[in-house]
KOLMAR-845144 format. One record per atom (N, C-alpha, C): atom name; x, y, z; residue number from 0. Coordinates in steps of 0.2 Angstrom, whole numbers. Layout:
REM KOLMAR-845144
   atom      c1      c2      c3    nr
     CA       X       Y       Z   NUM
...
REM end
This chain:
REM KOLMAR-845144
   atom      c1      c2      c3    nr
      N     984    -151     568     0
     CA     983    -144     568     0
      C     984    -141     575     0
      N     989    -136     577     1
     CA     991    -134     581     1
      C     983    -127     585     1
      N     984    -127     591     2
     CA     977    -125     593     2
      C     982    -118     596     2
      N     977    -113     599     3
     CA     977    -107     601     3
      C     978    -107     611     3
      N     982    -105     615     4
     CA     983    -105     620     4
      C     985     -98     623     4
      N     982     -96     629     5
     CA     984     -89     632     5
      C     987     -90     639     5
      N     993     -86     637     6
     CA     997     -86     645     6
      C     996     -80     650     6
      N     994     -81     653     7
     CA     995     -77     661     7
      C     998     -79     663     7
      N    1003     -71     662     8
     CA    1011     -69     664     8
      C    1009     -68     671     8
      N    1004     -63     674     9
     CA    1004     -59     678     9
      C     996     -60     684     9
      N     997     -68     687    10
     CA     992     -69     690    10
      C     987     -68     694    10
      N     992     -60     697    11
     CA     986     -55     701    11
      C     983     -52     696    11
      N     980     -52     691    12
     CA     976     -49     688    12
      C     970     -53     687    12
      N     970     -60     687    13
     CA     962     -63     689    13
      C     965     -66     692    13
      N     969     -66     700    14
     CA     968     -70     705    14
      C     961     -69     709    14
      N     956     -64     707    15
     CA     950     -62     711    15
      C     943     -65     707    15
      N     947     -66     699    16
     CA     939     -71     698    16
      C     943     -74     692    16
      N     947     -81     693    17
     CA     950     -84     691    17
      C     944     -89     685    17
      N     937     -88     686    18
     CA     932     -93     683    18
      C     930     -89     677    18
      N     928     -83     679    19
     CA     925     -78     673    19
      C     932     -77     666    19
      N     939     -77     672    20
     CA     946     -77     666    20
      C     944     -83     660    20
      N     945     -90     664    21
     CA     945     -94     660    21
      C     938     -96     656    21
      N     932     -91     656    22
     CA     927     -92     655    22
      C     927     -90     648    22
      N     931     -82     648    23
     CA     932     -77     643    23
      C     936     -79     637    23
      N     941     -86     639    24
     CA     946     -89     634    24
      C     943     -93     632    24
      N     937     -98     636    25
     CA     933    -102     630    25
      C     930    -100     625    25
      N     928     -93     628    26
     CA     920     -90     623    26
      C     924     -88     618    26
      N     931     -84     620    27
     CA     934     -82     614    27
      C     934     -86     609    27
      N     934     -92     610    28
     CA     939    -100     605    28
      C     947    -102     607    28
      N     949     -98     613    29
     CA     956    -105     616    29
      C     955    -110     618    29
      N     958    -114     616    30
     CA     959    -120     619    30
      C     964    -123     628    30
      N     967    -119     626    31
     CA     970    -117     633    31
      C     974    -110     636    31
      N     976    -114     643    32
     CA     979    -109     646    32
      C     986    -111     650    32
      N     991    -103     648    33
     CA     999    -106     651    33
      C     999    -102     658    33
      N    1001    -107     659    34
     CA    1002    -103     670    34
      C    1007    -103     669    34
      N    1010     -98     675    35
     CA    1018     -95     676    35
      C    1017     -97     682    35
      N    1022    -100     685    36
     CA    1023    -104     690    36
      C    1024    -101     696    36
      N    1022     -95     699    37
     CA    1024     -90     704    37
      C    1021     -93     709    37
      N    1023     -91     714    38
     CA    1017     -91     721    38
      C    1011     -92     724    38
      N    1009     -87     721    39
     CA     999     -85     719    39
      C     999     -92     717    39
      N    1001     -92     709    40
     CA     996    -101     705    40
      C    1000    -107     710    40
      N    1005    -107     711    41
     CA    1006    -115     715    41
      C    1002    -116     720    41
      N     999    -110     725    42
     CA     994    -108     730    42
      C     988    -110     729    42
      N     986    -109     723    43
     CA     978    -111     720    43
      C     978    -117     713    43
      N     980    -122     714    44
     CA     981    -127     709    44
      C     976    -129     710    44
      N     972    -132     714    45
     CA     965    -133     715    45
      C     962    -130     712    45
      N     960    -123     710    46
     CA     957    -119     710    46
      C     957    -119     702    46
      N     963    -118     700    47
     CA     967    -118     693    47
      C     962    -125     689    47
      N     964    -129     691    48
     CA     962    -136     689    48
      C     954    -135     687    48
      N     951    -135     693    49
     CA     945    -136     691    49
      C     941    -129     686    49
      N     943    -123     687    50
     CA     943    -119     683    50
      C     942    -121     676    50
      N     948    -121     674    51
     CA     950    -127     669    51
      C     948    -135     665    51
      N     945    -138     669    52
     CA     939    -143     667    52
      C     934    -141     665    52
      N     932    -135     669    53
     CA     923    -134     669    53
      C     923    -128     663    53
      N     931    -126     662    54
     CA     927    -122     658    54
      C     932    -125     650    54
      N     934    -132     649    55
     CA     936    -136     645    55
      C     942    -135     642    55
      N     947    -130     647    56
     CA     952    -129     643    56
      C     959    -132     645    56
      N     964    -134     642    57
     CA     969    -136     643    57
      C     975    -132     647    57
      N     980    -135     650    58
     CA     985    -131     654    58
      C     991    -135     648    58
      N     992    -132     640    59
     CA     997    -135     640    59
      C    1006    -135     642    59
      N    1006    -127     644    60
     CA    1013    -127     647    60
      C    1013    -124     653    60
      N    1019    -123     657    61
     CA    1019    -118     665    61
      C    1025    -115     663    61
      N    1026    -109     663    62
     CA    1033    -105     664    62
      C    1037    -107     672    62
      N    1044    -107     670    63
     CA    1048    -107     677    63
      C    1053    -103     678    63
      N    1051     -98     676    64
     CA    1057     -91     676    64
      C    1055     -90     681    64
      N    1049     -89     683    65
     CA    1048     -82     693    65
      C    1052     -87     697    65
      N    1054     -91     700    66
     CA    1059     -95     702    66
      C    1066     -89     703    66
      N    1067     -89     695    67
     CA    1073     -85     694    67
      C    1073     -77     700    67
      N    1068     -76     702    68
     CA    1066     -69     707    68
      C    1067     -68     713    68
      N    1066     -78     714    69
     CA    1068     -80     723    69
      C    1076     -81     723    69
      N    1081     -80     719    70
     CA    1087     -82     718    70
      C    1091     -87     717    70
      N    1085     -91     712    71
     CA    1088     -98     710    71
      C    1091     -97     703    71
      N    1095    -101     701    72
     CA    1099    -100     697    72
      C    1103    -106     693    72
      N    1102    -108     688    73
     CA    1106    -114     684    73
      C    1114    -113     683    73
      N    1115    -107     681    74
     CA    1123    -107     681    74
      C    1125    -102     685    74
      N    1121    -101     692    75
     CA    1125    -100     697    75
      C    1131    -102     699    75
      N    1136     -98     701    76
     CA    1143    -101     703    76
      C    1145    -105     709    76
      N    1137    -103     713    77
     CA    1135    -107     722    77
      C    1131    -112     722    77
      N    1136    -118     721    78
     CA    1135    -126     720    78
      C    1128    -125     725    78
      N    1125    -124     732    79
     CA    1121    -120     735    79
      C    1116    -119     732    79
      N    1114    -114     728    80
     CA    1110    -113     723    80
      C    1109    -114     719    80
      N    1112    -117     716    81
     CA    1113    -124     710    81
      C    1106    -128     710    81
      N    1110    -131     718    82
     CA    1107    -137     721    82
      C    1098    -136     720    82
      N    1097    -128     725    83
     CA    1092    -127     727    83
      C    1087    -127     719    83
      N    1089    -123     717    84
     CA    1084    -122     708    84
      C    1082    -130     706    84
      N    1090    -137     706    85
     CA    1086    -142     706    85
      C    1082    -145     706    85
      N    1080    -144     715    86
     CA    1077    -147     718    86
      C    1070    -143     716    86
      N    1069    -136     715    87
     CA    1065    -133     713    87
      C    1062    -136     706    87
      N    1066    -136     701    88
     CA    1062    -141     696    88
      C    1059    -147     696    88
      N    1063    -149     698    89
     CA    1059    -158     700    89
      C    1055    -155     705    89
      N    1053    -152     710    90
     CA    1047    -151     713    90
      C    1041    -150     709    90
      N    1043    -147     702    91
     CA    1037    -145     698    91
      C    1037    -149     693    91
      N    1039    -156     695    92
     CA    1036    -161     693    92
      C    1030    -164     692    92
      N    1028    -164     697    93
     CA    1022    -165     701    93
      C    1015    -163     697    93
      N    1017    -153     698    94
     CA    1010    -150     696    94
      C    1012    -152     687    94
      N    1017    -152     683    95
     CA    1017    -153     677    95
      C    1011    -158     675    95
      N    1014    -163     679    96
     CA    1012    -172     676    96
      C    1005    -171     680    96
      N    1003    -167     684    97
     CA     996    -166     687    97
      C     991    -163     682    97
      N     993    -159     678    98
     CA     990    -155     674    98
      C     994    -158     665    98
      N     997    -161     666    99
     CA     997    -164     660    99
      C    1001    -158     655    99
      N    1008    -155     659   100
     CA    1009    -148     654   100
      C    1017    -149     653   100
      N    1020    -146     650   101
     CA    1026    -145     647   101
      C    1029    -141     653   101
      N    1035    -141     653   102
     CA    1038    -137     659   102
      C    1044    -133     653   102
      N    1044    -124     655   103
     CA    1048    -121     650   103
      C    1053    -118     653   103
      N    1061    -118     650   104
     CA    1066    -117     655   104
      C    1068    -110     650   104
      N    1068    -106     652   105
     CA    1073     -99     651   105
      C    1077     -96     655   105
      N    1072     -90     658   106
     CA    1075     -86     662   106
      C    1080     -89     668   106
      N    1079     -97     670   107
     CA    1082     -99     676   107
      C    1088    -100     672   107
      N    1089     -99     669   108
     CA    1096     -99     667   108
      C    1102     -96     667   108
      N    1099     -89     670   109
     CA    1103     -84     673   109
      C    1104     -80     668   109
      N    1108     -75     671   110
     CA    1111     -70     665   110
      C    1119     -69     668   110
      N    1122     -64     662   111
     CA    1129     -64     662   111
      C    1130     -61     670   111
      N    1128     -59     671   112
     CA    1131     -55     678   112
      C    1130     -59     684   112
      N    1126     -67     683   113
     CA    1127     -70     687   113
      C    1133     -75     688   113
      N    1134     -77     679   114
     CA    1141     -81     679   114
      C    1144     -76     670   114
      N    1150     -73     671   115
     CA    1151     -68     667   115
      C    1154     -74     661   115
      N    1157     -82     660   116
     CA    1159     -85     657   116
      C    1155     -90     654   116
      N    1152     -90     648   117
     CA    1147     -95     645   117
      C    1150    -102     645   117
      N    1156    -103     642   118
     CA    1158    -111     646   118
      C    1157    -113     652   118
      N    1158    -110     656   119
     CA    1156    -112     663   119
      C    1151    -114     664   119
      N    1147    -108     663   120
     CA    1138    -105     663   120
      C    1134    -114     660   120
      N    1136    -114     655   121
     CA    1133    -123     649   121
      C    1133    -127     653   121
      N    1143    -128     656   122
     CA    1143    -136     660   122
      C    1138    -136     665   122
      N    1138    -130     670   123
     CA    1131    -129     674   123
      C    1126    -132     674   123
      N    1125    -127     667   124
     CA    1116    -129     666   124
      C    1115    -137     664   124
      N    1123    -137     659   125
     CA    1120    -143     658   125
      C    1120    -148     664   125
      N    1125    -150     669   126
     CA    1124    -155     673   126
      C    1115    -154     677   126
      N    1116    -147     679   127
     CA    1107    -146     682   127
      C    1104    -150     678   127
      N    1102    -148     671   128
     CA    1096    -151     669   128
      C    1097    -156     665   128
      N    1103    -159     664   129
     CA    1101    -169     666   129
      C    1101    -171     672   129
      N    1102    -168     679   130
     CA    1098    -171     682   130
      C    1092    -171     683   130
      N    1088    -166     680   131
     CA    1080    -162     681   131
      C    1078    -169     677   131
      N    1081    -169     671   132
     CA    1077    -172     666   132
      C    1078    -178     668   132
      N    1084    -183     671   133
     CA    1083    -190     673   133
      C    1076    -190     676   133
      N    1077    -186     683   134
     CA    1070    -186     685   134
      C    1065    -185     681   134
      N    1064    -182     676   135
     CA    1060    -180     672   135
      C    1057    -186     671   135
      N    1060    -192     666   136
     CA    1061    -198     664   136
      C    1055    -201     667   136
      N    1058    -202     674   137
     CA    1055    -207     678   137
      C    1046    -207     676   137
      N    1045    -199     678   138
     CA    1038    -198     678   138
      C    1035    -195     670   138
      N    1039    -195     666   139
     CA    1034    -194     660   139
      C    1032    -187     658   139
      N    1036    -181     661   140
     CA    1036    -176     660   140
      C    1041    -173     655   140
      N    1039    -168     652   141
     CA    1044    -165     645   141
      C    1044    -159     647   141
      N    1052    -157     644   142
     CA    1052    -149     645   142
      C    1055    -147     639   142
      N    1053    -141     638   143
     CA    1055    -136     633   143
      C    1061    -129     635   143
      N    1066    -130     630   144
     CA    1070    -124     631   144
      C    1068    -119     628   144
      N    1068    -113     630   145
     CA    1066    -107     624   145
      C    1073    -103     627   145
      N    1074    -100     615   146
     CA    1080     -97     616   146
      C    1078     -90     616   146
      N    1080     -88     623   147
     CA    1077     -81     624   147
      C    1083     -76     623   147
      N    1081     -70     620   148
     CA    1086     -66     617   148
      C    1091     -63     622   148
      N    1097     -59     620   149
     CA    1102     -59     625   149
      C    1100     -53     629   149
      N    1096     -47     629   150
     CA    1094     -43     632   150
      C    1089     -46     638   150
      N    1088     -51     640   151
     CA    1086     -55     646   151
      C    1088     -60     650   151
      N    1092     -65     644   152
     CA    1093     -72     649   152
      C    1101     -72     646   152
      N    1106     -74     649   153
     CA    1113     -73     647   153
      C    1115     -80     644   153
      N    1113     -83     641   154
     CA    1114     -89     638   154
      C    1109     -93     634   154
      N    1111     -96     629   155
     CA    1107    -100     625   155
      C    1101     -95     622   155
      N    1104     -89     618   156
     CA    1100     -87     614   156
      C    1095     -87     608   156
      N    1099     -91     606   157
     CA    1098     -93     598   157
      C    1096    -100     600   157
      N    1091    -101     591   158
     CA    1089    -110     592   158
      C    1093    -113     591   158
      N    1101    -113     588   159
     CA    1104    -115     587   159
      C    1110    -118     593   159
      N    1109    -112     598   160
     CA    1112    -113     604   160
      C    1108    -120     609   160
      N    1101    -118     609   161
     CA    1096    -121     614   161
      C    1097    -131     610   161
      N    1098    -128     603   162
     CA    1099    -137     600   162
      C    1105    -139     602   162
      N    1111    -135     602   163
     CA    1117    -138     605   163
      C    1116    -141     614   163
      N    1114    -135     616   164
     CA    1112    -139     625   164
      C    1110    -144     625   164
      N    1104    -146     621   165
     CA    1098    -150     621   165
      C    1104    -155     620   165
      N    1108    -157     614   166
     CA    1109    -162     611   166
      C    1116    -162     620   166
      N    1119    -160     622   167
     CA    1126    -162     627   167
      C    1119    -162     635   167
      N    1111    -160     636   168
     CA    1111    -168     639   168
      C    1110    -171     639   168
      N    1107    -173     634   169
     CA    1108    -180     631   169
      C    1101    -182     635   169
      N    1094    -179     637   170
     CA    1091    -184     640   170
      C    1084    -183     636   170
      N    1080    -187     634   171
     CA    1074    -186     625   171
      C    1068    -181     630   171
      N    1068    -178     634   172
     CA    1064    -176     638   172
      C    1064    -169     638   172
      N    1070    -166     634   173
     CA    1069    -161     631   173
      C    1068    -159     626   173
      N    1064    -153     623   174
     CA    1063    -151     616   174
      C    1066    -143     616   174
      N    1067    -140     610   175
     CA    1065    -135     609   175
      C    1059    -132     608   175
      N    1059    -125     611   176
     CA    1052    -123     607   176
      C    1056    -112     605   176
      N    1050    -108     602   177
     CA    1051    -104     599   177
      C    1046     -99     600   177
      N    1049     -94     600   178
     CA    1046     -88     603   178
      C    1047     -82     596   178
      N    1041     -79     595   179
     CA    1043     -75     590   179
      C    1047     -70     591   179
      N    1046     -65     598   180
     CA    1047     -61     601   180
      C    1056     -61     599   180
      N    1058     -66     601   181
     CA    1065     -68     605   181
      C    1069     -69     598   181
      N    1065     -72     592   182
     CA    1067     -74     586   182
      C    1068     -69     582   182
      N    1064     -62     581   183
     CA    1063     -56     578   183
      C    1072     -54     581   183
      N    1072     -55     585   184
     CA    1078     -55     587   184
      C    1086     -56     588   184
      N    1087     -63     589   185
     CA    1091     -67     587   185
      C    1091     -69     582   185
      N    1087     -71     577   186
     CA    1088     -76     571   186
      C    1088     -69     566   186
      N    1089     -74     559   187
     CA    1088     -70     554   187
      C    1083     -70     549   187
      N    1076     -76     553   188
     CA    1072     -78     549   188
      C    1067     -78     554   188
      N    1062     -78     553   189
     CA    1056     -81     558   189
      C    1051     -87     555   189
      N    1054     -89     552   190
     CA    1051     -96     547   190
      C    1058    -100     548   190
      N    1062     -99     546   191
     CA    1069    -105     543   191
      C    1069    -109     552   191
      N    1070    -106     557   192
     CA    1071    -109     564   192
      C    1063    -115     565   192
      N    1057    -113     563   193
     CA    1053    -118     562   193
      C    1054    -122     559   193
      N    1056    -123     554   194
     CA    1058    -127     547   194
      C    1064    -131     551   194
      N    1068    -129     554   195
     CA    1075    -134     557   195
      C    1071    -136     563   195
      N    1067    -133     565   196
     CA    1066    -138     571   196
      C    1062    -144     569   196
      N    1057    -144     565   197
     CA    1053    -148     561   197
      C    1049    -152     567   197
      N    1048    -159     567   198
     CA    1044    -162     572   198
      C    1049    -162     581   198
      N    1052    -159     580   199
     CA    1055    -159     587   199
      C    1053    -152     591   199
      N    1050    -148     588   200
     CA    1047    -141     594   200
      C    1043    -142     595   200
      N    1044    -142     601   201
     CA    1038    -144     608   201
      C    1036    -137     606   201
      N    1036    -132     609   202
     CA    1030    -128     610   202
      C    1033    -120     608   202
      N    1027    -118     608   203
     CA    1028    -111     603   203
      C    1023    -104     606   203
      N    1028     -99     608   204
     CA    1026     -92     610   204
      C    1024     -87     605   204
      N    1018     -85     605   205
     CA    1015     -81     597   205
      C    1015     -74     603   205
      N    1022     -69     602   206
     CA    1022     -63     605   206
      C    1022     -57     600   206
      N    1021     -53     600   207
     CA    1022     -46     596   207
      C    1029     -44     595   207
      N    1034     -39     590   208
     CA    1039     -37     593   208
      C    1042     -34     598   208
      N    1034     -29     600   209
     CA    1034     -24     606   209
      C    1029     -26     611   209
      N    1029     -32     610   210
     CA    1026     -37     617   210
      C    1019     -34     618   210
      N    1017     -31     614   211
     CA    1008     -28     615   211
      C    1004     -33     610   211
      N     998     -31     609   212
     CA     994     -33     604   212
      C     997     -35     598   212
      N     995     -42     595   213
     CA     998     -45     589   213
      C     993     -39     584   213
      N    1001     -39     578   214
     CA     997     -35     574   214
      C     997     -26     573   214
      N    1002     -22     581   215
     CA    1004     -18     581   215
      C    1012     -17     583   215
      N    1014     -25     579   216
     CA    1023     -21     577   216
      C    1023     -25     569   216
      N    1030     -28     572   217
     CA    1032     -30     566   217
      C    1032     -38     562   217
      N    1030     -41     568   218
     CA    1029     -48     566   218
      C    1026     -52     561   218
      N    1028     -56     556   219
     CA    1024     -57     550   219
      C    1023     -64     554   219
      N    1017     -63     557   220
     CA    1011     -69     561   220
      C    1010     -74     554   220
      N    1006     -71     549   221
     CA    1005     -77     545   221
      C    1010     -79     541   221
      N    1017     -76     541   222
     CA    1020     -81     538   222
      C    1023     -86     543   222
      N    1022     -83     549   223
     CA    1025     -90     556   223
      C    1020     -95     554   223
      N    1013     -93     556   224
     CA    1005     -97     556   224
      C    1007    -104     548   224
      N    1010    -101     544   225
     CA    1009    -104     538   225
      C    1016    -110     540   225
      N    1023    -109     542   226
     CA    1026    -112     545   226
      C    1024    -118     547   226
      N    1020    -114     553   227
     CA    1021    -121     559   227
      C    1014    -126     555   227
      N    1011    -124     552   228
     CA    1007    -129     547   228
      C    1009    -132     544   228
      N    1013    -131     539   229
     CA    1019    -133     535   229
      C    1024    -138     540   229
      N    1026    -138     544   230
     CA    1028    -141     545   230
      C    1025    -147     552   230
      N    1016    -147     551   231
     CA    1013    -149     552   231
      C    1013    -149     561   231
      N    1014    -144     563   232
     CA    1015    -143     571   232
      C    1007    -146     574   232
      N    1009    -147     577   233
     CA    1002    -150     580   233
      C    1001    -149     587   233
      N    1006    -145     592   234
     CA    1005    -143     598   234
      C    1001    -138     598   234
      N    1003    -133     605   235
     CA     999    -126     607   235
      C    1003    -121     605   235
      N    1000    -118     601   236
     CA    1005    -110     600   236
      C    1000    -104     604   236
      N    1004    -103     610   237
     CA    1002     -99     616   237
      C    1004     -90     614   237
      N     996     -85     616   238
     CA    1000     -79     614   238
      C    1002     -77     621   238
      N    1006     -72     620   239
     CA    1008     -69     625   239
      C    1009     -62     625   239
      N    1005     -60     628   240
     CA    1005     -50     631   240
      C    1006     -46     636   240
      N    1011     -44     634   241
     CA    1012     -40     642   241
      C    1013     -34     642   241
      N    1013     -27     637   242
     CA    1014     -23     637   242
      C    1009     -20     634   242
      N    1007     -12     634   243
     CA    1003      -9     630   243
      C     994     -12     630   243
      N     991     -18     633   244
     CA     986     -18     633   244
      C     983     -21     639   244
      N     977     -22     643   245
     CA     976     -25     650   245
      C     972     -34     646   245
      N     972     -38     651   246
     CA     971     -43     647   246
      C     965     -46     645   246
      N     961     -44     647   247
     CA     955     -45     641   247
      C     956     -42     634   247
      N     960     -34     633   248
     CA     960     -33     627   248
      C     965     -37     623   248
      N     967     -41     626   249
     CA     976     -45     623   249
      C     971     -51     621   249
      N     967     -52     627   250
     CA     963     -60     624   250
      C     959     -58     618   250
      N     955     -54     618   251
     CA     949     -53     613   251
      C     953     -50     606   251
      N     957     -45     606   252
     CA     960     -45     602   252
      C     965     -50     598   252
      N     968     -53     602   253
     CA     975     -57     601   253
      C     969     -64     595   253
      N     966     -65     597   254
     CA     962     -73     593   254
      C     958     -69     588   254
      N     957     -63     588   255
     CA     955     -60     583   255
      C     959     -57     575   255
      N     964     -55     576   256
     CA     972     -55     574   256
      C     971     -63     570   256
      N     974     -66     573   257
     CA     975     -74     571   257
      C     970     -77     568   257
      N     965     -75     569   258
     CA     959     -78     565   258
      C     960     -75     557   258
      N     961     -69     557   259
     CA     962     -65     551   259
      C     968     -66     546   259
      N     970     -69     550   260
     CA     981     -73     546   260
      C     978     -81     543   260
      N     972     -82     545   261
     CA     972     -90     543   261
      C     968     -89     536   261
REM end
């Protein structure tokens, strides 16, 4: 059975009392927490960690899109900054396999206006992330591609896209995973893409249509909920809020919603 996890997108908001945040996720009933790999958390991993023990919760995944802010880029045309985004993921190797967490690839993938031709843009990413992922190998870390929809990330939208990549590099260290947000979007289903992924989706994004409070757009949460069951998901299914509410009302609210679909 697949468990409840909450991501903080936006770490200035309990960079100032990081223990009371994680205190309020366990009281709620999460089992963990996803960090976004920015400045601030790489800064306080220490801090993060122990947090996190004491107040018994798990780090199943880390986002590596903020990266994408500093001007890194996978299907950059600037062998240069190709290079540098590499060395940036194998860097977060370390804090992955330290915390025990999944590494997730979107945004750094760039968008059209970084490289305007997707053939090109693929050979890119894909040569970048087999090297990531050999690396990866050595040390035991996994990562997840999320097919983030086209009004964000200029490639690999669909799940069907991210299984193509997945499959040309060839290295078992990566998965797909699924975002509802991005799906409501791209696909034509919000169940059939769980169902094709089956035991191979790593990890799973429970977002609203309109990225606020589940339960005020359009997402049929409980038929996803009933999916990932059925098809006996056993990882973390992480919500995600960033619009329309501040984040205690997205915690307290969001596991309330979810509770009521089960």
């Amino acid at each position: 059975m697949f468990r409840y996890s909450y991501i903080i997108i936006d770490f200035s908001e309990i960079e100032g009392d990081v223990q009371s945040t994680f205190a309020l996720l366990r009281d709620c009933g999460y089992s963990g927490v996803e960090l976004n790999l920015t400045p601030g958390v790489l800064n306080r991993l220490d801090e993060l960690e122990t947090a996190a023990a004491a107040n018994g919760l798990v780090v199943p995944a880390m986002l590596t899109g903020a990266a994408y802010d500093e001007g890194l880029c996978l299907s950059s045309p600037h062998p240069d900054i190709r290079k540098r985004t590499v060395e940036r993921l194998k860097s977060y190797l370390d804090v992955a396999s330290r915390f025990n967490a999944v590494l997730v690839v979107g945004l750094l993938q760039g968008l059209r206006s970084d490289e305007a031709d997707p053939v090109a843009a693929n050979q890119r990413i894909v040569a970048c992330l087999r090297e990531v992922g050999l690396a990866a190998l050595d040390v035991g870390v996994e990562f997840v591609i999320e097919p983030v929809n086209h009004l964000q990330v200029g490639f690999n939208n669909s799940l069907a896209e991210v299984q193509h990549l997945i499959a040309e590099i060839d290295v078992p260290v990566f998965k797909p995973m699924l975002d509802t947000i991005h799906m409501n979007i791209e696909e034509t289903s919000l169940t059939e893409p769980i169902y094709r992924c089956g035991e191979s989706l790593g990890h799973v994004h429970l977002c609203e249509s309109n990225a606020g409070l589940l339960g005020a757009g359009r997402i049929d949460f409980k038929s996803v909920l009933d999916a990932l069951k059925s098809v006996k998901y056993g990882r973390f299914a992480s919500v995600k809020v960033y619009r329309k509410a501040n984040l205690e009302e997205g915690v307290q609210s969001s596991i309330e919603f979810l509770r009521a679909q089960s």
